[in-house]
C-alpha positions, 0 to 999 in steps of 0.5 A: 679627511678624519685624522687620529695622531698617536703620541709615544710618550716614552716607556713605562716608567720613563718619560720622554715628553711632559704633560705641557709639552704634550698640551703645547703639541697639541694645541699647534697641530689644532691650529692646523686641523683638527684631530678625532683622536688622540692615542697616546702611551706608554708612560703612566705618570701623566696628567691624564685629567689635563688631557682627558678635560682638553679632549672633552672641550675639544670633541677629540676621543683619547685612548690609552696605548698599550702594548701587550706581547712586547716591552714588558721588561718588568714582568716576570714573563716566559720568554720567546723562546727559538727552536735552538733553545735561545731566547729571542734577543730584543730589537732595540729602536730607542731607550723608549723601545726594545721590541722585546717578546714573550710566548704569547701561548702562554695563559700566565703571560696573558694574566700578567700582563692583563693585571698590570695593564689595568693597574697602568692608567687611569682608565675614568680618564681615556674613551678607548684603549688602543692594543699594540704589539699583539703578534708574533715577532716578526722576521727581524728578528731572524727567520727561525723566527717563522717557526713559532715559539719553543719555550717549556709551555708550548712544548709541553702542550704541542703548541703549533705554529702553522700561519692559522695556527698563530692568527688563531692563536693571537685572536683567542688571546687578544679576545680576552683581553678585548673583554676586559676592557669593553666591561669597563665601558672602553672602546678598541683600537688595534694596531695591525701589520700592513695586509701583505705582512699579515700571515708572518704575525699572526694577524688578521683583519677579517677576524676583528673588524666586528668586535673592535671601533677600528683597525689601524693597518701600519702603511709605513712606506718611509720606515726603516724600523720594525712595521716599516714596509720597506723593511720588514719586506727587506728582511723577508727578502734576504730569507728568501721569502718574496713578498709584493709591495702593494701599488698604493691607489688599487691597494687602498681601494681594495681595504677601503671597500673591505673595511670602510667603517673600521678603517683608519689607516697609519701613515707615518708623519714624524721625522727621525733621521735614518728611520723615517725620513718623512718629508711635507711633499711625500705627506701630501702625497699620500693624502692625495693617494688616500683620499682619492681611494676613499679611506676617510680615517688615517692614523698620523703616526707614530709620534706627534712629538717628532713631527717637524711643524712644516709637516703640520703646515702642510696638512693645515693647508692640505685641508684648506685646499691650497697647498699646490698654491703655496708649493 
């Protein structure tokens, strides 16, 4: 099994992890098993050529991660705005995260946001960039939501929101940004909802997988926070919306065959009480599950930083070959 981890280094402008905490992290998890990837955001005042020279030593690509239609609170952004003239209110997971969105139709919001996530990192330092937040706000937020946004902009141009409409919408969008960044010699990573959630964000697979390196669907079966199957399924539910939570073998095996040579798959593997509640057991479960499916690539998400060493351990051992020995 191949292995990207993601580190969330804090917000913008604040930090959560140092740069030698983030090194001592890394250097525990490669005495386990070793990573291909590592994708890490979104503080900006890291020492990225410490991490840019480890990743050289060691083979691994490092990408930057950046979100773009959410948690941009310093921009001067037009808002999503609801049919009822409100503006929508963030999802507050942590200090670190708002879930705050603007109108993604918006080609000002775009240009904003495209100059300040150039000037964010020192890209000579990273291989890749891996794009976050690029959808819609899901139902979480309400099911008036589903209806698209009504700011001035896309009432003045009849913007529709129709599912094509928004995954149309999102792809033309994130096209751009795309090019930007593969002028500047980077490779793509996207970050995308699990298949059965896709058409409420306005996302697609089937449009990106020959203009990016990798997707990463978010199969978080353990996540009671915004991308969480069991949550944004709950809440799709309450709006009387059905949706069927996919039998993971057959599932896996239906992307594996769809989209082998982009696929790494996100799995969550940190804790954090009462929103991922991961445990070593239900991991290797999932790793069986997985690569008995054929998928080569997963994603450990979404914090390295979080992630108790027992759960390192277990994939170390995963990877020997002898963890049922050891249980």
């Amino acid at each position: 099994m191949k292995y990207t981890i993601q580190i969330h280094s804090g917000s913008f402008e604040s930090c959560a992890f140092n740069t030698q905490e983030i090194m001592s992290q890394l250097e525990k998890i490669r005495s386990q098993f070793e990573m291909e990837s590592i994708i890490i955001g979104w503080y900006k005042y890291l020492d990225f050529k410490v991490l840019y020279d480890y990743c050289e030593e060691h083979a691994i690509e490092l990408y930057a991660w950046l979100p773009v239609f959410s948690e941009h609170d310093a921009l001067d952004l037009s808002p999503f705005v609801l049919k009822n003239g409100e503006i929508l209110k963030p999802y507050r997971l942590s200090t670190q995260e708002s879930f705050t969105f603007c109108c993604p139709s918006n080609p000002e919001n775009m240009d904003k946001i495209t100059e300040a996530l150039l000037n964010h990192f020192p890209f000579g330092y990273f291989h890749g960039v891996f794009l976050d937040r690029i959808r819609y706000p899901s139902i979480i937020h309400g099911k008036e939501i589903l209806e698209g946004c009504f700011c001035t902009y896309c009432q003045n141009n009849i913007i529709m929101h129709s599912d094509s409409d928004k995954i149309k919408l999102i792809y033309n969008q994130i096209q751009k940004l795309v090019r930007v960044f593969k002028n500047k010699k980077l490779k793509i990573g996207l970050d995308l909802f699990a298949e059965p959630l896709l058409k409420y964000v306005g996302q697609s697979y089937d449009l990106w997988v020959d203009h990016v390196v990798f997707i990463k669907p978010m199969y978080y079966h353990y996540t009671h926070a915004p991308a969480g199957l069991p949550f944004e399924i709950n809440a799709l539910k309450k709006e009387g919306i059905i949706v069927n939570y996919p039998e993971r073998r057959q599932h896996y095996k239906v992307l594996n065959e769809k989209y082998h040579d982009f696929l790494r798959l996100g799995i969550e593997w940190n804790y954090i009480e009462h929103i991922a509640e991961t445990s070593p057991t239900q991991l290797i479960k999932d790793l069986k599950e997985i690569n008995e499916s054929g998928i080569s690539h997963i994603v450990l998400s979404w914090n390295a930083m979080l992630v108790p060493n027992e759960h390192i351990e277990a994939i170390g051992e995963f990877e020997r070959g002898n963890y049922e020995n050891n249980r």
